[in-house]
BALOBA-1460 file (C-alpha; in Angstrom, 3 decimals):
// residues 229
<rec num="1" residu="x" x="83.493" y="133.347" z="99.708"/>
<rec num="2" residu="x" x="83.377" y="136.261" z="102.491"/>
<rec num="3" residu="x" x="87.440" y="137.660" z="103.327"/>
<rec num="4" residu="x" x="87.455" y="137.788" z="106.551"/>
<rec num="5" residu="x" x="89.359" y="140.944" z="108.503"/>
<rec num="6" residu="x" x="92.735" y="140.903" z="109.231"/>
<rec num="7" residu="x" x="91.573" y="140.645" z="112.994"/>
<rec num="8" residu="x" x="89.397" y="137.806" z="112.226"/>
<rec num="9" residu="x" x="92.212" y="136.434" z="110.676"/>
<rec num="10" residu="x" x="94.708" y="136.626" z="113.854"/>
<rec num="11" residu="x" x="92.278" y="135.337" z="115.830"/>
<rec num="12" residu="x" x="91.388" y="132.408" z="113.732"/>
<rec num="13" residu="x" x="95.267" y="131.565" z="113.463"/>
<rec num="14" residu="x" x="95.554" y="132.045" z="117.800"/>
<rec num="15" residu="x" x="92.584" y="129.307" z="117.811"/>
<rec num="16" residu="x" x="95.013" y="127.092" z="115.792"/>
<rec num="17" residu="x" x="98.180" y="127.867" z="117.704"/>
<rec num="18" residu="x" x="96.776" y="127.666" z="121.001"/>
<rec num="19" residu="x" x="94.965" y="124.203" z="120.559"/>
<rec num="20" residu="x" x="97.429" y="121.283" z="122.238"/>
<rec num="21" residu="x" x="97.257" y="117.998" z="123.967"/>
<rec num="22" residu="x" x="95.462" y="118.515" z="127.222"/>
<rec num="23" residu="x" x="96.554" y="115.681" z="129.743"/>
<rec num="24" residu="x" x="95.217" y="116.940" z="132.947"/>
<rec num="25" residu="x" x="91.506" y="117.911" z="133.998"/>
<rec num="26" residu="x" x="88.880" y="119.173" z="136.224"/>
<rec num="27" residu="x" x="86.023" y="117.740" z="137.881"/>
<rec num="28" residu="x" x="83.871" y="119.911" z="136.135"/>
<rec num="29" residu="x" x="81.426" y="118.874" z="132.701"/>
<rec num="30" residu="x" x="80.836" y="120.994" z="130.250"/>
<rec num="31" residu="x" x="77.662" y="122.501" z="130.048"/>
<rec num="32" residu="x" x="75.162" y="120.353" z="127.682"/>
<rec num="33" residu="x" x="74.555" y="123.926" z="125.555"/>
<rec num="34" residu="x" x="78.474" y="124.595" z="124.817"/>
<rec num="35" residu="x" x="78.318" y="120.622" z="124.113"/>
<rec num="36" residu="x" x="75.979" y="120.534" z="121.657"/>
<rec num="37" residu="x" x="76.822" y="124.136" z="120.076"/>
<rec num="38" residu="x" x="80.840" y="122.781" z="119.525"/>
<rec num="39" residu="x" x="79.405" y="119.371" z="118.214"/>
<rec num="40" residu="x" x="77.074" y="121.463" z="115.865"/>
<rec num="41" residu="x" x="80.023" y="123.382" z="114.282"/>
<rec num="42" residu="x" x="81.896" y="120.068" z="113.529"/>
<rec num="43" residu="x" x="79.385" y="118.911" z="111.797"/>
<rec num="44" residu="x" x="80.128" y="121.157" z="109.187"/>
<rec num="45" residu="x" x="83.398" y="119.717" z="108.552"/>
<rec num="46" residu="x" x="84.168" y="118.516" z="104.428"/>
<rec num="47" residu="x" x="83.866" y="114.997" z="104.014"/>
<rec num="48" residu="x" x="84.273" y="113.080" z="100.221"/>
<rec num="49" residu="x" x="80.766" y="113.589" z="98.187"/>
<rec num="50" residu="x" x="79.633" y="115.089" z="101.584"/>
<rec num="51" residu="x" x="79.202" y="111.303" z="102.842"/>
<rec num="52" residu="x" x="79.739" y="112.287" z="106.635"/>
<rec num="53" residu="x" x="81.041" y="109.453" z="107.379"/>
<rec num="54" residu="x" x="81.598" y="110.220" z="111.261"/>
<rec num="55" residu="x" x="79.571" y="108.580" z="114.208"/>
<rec num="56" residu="x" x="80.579" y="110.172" z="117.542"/>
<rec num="57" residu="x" x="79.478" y="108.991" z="121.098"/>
<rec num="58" residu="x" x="80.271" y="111.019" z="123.718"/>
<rec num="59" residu="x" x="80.030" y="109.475" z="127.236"/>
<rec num="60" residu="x" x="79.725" y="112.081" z="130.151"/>
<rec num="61" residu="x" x="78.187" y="111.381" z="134.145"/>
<rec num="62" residu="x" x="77.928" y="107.775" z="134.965"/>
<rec num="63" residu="x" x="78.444" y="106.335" z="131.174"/>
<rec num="64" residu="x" x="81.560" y="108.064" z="131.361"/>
<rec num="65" residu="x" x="83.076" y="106.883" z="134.989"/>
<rec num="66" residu="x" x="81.660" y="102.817" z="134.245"/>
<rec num="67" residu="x" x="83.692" y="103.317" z="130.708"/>
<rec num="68" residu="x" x="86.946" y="104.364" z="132.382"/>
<rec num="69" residu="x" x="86.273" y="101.791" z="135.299"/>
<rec num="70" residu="x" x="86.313" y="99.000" z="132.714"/>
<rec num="71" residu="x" x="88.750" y="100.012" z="131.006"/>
<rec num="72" residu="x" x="91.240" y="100.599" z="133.508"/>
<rec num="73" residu="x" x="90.333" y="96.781" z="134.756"/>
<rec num="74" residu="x" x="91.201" y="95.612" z="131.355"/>
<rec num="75" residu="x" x="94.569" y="97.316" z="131.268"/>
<rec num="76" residu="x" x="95.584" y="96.255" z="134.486"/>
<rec num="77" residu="x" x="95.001" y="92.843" z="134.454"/>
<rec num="78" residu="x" x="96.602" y="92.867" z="130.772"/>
<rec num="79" residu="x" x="93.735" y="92.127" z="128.679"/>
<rec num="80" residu="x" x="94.449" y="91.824" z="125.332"/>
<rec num="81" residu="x" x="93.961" y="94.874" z="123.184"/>
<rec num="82" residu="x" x="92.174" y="94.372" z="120.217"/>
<rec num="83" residu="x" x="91.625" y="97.033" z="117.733"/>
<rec num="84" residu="x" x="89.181" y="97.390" z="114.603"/>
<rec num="85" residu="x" x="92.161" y="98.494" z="112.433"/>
<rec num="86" residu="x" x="95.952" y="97.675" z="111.961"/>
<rec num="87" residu="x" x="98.042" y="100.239" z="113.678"/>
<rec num="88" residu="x" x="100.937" y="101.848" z="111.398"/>
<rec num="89" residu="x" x="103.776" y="99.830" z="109.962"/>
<rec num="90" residu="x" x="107.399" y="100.451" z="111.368"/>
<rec num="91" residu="x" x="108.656" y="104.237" z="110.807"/>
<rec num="92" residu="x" x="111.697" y="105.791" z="109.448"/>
<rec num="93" residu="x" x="114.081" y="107.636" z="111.940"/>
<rec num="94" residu="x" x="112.501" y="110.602" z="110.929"/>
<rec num="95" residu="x" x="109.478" y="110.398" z="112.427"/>
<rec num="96" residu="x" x="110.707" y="107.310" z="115.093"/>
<rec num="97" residu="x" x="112.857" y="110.905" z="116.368"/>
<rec num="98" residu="x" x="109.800" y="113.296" z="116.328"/>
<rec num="99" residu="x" x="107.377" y="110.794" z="118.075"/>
<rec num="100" residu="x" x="110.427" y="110.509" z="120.759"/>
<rec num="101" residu="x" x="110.959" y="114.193" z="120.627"/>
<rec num="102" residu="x" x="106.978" y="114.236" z="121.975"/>
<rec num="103" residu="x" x="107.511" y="112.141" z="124.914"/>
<rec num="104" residu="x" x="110.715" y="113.665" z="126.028"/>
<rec num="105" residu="x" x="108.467" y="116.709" z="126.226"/>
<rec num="106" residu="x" x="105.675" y="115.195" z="127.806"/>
<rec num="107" residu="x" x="107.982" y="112.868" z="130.491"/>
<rec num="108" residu="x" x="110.490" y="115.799" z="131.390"/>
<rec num="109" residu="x" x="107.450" y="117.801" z="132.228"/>
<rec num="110" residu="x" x="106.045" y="114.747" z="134.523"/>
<rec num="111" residu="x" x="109.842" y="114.709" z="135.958"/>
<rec num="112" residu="x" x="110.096" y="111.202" z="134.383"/>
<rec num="113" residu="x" x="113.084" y="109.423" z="133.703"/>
<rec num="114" residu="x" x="113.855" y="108.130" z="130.217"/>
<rec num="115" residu="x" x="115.502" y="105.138" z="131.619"/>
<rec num="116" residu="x" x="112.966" y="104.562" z="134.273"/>
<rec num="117" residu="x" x="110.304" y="101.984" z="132.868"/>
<rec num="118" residu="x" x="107.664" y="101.595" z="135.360"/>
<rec num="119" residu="x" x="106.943" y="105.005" z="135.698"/>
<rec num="120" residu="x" x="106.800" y="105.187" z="131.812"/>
<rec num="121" residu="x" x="104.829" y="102.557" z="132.263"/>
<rec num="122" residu="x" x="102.101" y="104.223" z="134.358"/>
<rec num="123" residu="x" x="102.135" y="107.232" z="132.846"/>
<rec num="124" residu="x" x="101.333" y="105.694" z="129.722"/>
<rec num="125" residu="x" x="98.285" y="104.200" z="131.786"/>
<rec num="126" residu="x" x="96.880" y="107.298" z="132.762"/>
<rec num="127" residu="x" x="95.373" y="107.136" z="129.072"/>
<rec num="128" residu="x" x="92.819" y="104.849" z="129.929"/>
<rec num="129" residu="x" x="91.592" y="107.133" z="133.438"/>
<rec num="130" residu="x" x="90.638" y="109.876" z="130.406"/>
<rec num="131" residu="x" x="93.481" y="112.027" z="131.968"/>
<rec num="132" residu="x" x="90.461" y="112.759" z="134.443"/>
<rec num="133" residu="x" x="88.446" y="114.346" z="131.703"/>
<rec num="134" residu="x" x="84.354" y="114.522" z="132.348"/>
<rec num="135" residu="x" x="83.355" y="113.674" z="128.939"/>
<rec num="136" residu="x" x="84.914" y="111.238" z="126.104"/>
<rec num="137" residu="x" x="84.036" y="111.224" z="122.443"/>
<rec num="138" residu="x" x="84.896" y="107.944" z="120.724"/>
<rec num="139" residu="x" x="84.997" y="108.368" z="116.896"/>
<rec num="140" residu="x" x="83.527" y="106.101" z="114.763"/>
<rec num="141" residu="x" x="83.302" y="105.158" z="111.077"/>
<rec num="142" residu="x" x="81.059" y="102.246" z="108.814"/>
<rec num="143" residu="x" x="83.494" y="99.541" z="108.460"/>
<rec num="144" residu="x" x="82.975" y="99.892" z="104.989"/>
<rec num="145" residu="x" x="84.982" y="102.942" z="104.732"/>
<rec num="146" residu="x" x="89.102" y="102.748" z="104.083"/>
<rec num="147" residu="x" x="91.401" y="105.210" z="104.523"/>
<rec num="148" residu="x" x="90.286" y="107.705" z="102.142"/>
<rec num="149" residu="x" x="87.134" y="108.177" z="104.219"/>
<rec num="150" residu="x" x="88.875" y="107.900" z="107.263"/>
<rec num="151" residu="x" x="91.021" y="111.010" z="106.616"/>
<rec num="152" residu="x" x="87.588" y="113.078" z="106.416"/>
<rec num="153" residu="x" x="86.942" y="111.625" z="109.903"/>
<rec num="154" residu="x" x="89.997" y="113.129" z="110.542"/>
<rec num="155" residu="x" x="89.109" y="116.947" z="109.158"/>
<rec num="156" residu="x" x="86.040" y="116.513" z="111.677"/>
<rec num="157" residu="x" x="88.323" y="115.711" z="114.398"/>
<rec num="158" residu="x" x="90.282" y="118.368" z="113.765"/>
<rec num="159" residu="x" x="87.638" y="121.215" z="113.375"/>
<rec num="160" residu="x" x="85.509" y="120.231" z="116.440"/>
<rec num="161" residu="x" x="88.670" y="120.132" z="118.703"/>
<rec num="162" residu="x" x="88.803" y="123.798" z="116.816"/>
<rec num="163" residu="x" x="85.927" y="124.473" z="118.004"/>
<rec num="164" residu="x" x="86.411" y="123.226" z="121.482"/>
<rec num="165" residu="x" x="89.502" y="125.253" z="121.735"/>
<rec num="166" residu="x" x="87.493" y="128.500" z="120.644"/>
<rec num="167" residu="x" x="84.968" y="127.809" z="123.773"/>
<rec num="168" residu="x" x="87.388" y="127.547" z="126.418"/>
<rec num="169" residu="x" x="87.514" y="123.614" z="126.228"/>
<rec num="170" residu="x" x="90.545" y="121.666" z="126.263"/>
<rec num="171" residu="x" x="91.221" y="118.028" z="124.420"/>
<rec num="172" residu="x" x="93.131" y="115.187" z="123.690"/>
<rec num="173" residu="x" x="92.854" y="112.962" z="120.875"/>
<rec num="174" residu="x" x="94.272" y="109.339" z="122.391"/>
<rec num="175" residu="x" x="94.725" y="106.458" z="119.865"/>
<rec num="176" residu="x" x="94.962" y="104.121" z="122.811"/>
<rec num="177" residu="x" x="90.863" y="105.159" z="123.357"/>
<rec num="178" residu="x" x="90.078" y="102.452" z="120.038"/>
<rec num="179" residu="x" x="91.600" y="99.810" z="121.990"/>
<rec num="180" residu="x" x="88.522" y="98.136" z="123.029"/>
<rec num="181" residu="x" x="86.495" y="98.745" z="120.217"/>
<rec num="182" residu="x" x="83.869" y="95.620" z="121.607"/>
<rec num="183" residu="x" x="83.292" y="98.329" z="125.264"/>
<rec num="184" residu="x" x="82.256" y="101.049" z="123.192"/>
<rec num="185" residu="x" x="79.994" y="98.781" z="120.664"/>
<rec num="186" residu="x" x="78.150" y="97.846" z="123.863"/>
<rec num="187" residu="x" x="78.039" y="100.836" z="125.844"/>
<rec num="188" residu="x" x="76.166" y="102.653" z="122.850"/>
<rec num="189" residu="x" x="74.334" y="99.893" z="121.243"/>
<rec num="190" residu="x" x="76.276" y="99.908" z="117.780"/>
<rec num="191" residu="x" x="76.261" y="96.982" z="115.423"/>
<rec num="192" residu="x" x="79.227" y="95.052" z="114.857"/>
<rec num="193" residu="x" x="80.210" y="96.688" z="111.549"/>
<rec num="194" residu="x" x="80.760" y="100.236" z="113.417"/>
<rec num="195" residu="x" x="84.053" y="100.756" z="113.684"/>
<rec num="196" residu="x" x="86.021" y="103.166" z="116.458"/>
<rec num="197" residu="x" x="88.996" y="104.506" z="115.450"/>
<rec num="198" residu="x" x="90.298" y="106.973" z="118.093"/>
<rec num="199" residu="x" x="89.050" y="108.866" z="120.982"/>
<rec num="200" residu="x" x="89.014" y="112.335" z="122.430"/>
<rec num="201" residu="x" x="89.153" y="113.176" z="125.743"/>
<rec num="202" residu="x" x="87.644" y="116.624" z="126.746"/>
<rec num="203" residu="x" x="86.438" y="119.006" z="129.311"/>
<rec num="204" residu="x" x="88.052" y="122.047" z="131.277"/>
<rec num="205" residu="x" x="92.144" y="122.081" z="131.679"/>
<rec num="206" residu="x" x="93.610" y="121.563" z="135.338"/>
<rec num="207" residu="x" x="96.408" y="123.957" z="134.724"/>
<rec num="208" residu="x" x="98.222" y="122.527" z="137.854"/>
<rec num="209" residu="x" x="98.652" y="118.944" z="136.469"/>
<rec num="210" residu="x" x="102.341" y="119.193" z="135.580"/>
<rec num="211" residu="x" x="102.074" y="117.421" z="132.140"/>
<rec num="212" residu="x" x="100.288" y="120.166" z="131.015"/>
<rec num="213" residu="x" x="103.099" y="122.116" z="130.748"/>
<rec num="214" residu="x" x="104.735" y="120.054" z="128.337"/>
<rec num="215" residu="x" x="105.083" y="121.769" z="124.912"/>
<rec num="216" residu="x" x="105.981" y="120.078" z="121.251"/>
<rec num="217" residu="x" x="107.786" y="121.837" z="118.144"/>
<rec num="218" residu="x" x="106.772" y="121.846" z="114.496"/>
<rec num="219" residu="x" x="109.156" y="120.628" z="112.293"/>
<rec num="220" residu="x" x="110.920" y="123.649" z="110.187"/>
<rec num="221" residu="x" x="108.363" y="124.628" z="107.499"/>
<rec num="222" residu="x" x="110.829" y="123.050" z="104.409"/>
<rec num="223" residu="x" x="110.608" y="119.718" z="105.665"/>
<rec num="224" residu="x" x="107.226" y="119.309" z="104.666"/>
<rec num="225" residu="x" x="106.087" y="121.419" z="102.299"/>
<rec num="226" residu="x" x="106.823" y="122.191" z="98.320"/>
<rec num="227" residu="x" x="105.714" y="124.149" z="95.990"/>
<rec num="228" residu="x" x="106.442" y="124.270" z="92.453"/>
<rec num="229" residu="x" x="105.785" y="126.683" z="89.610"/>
């Protein structure tokens, strides 16, 4: 394996640093070379006997505004969400707290009131209008696949919104984008056994949409990590 400089180093640890939760976006797409080239460095990601088990399909132009249309129909006249895989069970405080901790962040930065509901409510909605993002990538898996596989899904995930982040894109990886698993089987032609499990929304960052400035901690370094011997 090469060892990489110590500058190479700093700047591969400012790509990791500097990668967040983009909520706000401009009218602008991505060029369809920086597409392709940030798609063809994920693809490198490590998957279990190098099965690859990822199936992305990015919708961009007109695919992209009659996706968002729909869904945003669907939410507002309270269609009934129906995903391809059971969401997590009840957490502990601990992580009940830090998944609070994130929206405090994210609602005090929208000048949203805990208390107040509706607006909550439709800022919680704004999901489904891609935060205004040009392009959406809706990640995929064989439904034959469990959870082992679906963690290498996640190592792709997290290396091509590495490699967005390293080309001047911004992202956001939205759970609520697997809600309508049936939209996205359609829109691309998949068979039924295709399976979405999340969504990334992605493009250039609006840096005056105010919930961009919202900023999340790490928990301190002990909590989750040991080593022994």
């Amino acid at each position: 394996m090469s060892e990489f400089s110590p500058e190479e180093v700093a700047l591969f640890e400012q790509v990791v640093k500097s990668r967040r939760s983009v909520r706000g976006f401009l009218d602008r797409r991505v060029p369809e070379e920086v597409l392709r080239k940030v798609f063809e460095i994920a693809r490198w990601s490590p998957s279990g006997t190098n099965v690859q088990p990822w199936h992305v399909c990015v919708a961009s132009g007109s695919v992209r505004d009659e996706m968002r249309a729909e869904m945003m129909r669907r939410i507002s006249s309270k269609v009934p969400i129906q995903t391809d895989h059971a969401p997590d069970g009840k957490v502990g405080d601990l992580y009940r707290e830090r998944k609070r901790a994130c929206a405090r962040a994210l609602y005090n930065a929208m000048d949203v009131a805990w208390e107040d509901k509706p607006a909550r409510a439709a800022a919680y909605e704004k999901n489904y209008t891609l935060f205004d993002a040009p392009h959406a990538a809706f990640i995929c898996m064989h439904g034959v696949f469990g959870t082992q596989t679906a963690a290498d899904v996640g190592m792709f995930s997290q290396t091509l919104m590495l490699a967005m982040t390293a080309n001047g894109i911004a992202s956001c990886a939205q759970g609520t984008l697997r809600n309508y698993p049936d939209l996205v089987r359609e829109t691309f032609a998949l068979p039924e056994d295709m399976k979405v499990l999340y969504g990334i929304s992605f493009g250039y960052e609006d840096t005056s949409a105010v919930a961009n400035m919202a900023r999340t901690e790490r928990a301190a370094f002990e909590e989750n990590f040991q080593f022994l011997g």
